[in-house]
Backbone as CSV, one residue per row, in Angstrom:
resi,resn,N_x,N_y,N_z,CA_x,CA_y,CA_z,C_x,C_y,C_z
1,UNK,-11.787,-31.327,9.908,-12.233,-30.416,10.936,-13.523,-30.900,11.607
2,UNK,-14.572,-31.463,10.759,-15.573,-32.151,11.194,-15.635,-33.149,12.813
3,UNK,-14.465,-33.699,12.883,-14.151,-34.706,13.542,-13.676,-34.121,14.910
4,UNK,-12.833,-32.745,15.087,-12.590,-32.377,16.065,-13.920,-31.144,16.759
5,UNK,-14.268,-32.232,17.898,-15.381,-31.195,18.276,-14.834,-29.953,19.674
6,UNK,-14.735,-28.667,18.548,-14.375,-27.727,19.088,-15.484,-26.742,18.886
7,UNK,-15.975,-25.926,19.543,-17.251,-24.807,20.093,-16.382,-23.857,20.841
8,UNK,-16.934,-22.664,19.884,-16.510,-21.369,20.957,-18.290,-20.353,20.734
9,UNK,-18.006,-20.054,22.392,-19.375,-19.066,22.341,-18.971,-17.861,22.663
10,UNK,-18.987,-16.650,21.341,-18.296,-15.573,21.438,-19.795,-14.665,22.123
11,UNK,-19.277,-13.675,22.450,-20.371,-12.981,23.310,-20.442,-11.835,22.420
12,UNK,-20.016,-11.360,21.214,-19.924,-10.661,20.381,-20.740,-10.898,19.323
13,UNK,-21.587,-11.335,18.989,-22.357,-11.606,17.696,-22.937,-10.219,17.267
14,UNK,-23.125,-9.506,17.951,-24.007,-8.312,17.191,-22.863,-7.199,16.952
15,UNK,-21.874,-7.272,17.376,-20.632,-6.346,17.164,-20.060,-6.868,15.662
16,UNK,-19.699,-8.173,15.999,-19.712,-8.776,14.552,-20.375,-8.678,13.306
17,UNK,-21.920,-9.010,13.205,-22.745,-8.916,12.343,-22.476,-6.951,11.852
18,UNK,-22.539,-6.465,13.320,-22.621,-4.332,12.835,-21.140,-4.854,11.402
19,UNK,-20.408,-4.862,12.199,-18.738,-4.795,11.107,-18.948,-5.536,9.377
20,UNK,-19.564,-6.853,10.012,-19.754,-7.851,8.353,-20.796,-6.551,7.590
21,UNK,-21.749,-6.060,8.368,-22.166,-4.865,7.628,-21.340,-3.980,6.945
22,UNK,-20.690,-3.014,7.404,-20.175,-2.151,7.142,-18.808,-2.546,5.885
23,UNK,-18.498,-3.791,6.101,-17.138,-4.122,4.889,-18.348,-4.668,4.329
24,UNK,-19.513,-5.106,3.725,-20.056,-5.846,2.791,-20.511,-4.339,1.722
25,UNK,-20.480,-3.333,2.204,-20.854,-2.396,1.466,-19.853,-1.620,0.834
26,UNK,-18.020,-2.500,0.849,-16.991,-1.093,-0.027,-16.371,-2.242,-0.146
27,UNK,-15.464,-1.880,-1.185,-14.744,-2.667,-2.168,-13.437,-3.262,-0.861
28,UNK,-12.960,-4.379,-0.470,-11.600,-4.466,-0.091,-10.855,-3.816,-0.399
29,UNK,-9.531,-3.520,0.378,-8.239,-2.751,0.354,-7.476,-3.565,0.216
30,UNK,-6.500,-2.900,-0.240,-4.646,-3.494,0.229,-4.859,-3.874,1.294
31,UNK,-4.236,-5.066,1.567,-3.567,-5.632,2.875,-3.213,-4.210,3.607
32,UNK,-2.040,-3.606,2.988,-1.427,-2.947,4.436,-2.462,-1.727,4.247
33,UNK,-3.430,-1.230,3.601,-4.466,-0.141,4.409,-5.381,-1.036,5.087
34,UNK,-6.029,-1.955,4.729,-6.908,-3.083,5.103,-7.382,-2.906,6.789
35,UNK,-5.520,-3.336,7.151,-5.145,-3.423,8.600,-5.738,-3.043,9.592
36,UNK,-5.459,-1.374,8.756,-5.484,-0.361,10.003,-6.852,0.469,9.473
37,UNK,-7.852,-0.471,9.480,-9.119,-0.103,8.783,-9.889,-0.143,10.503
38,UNK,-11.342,0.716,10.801,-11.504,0.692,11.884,-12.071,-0.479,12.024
39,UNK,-12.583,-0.909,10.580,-13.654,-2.699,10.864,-12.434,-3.807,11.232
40,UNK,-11.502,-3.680,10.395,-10.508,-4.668,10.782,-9.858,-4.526,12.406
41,UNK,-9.590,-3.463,12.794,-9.548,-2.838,13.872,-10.331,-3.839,15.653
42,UNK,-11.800,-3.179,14.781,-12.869,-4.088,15.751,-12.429,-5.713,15.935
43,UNK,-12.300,-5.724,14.474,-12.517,-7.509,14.214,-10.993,-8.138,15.300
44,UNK,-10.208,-7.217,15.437,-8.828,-7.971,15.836,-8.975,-7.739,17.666
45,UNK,-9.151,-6.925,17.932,-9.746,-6.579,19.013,-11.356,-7.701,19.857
46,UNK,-11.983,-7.904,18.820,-12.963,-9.418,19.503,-11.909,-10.420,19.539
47,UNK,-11.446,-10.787,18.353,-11.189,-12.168,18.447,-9.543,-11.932,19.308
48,UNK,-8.507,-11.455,19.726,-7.808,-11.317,20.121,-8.406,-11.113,21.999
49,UNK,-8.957,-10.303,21.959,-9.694,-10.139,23.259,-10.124,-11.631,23.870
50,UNK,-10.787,-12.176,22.974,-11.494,-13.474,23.372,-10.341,-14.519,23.828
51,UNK,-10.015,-14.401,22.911,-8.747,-15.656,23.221,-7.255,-15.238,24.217
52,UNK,-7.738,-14.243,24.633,-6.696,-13.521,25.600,-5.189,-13.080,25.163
53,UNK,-5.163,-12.778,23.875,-3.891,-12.846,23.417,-3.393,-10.806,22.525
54,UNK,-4.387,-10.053,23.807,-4.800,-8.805,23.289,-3.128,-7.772,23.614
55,UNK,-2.260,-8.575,24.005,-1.103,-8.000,23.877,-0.091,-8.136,22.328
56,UNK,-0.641,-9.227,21.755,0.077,-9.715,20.704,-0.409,-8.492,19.849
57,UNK,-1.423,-8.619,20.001,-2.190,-7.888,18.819,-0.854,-6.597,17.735
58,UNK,-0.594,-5.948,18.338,0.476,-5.017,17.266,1.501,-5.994,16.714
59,UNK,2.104,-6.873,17.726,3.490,-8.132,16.915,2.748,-8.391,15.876
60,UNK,1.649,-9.413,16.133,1.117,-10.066,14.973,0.708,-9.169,14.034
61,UNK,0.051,-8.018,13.960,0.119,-6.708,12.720,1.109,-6.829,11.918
62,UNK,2.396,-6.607,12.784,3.630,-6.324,12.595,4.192,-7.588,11.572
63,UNK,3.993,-8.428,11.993,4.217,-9.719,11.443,3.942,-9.932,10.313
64,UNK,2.783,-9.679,9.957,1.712,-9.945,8.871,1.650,-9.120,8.089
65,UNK,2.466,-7.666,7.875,2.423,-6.524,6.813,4.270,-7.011,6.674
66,UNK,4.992,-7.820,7.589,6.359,-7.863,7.273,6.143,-9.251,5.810
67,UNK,5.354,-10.276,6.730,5.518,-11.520,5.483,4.848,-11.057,4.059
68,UNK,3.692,-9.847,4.114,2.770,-9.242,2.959,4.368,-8.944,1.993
69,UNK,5.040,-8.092,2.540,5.993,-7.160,1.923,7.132,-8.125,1.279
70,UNK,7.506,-9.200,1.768,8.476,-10.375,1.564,8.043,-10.462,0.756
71,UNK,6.888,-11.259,0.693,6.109,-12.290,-0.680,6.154,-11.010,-1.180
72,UNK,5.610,-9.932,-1.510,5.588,-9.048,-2.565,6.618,-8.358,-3.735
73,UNK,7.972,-8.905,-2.281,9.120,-8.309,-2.538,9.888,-9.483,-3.907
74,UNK,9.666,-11.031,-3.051,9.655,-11.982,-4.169,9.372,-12.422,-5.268
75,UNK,7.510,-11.566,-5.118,7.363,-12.247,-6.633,7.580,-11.697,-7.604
76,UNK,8.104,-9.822,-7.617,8.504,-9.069,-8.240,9.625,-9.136,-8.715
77,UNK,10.397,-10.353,-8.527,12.160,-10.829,-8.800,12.181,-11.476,-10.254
């Protein structure tokens, strides 16, 4: 990663830092409450926003509590 020089300048740093606050003070969740947590919420909303891809945002949710549930579903076999 060193080698590829890639820079992003998010305009969000203090929205960020408020959130790393607020999850540094409670225990993690489950994946699927995690999600639909309001910090996780924020967090998907910057970085989705930024990179212009703020329509995906529910697919990829969607996506990502479907592969949680697979693997979960598997390793319980």
């Amino acid at each position: 990663m060193k080698a590829l020089p890639i820079g992003f300048s998010f305009d969000f740093a203090d929205e960020a830092k408020a959130v790393f606050n607020r999850l540094k003070r409670r225990a993690p969740l489950p994946l699927a409450q995690e999600i639909c947590t309001d910090e996780h919420s924020a967090i998907d909303q910057m970085i989705f926003g930024y990179f212009g891809f703020s329509e995906l945002l529910n697919d990829t949710r969607e996506q990502l509590l479907n592969q949680v549930a697979f693997r979960n579903r598997r390793s319980s076999l």
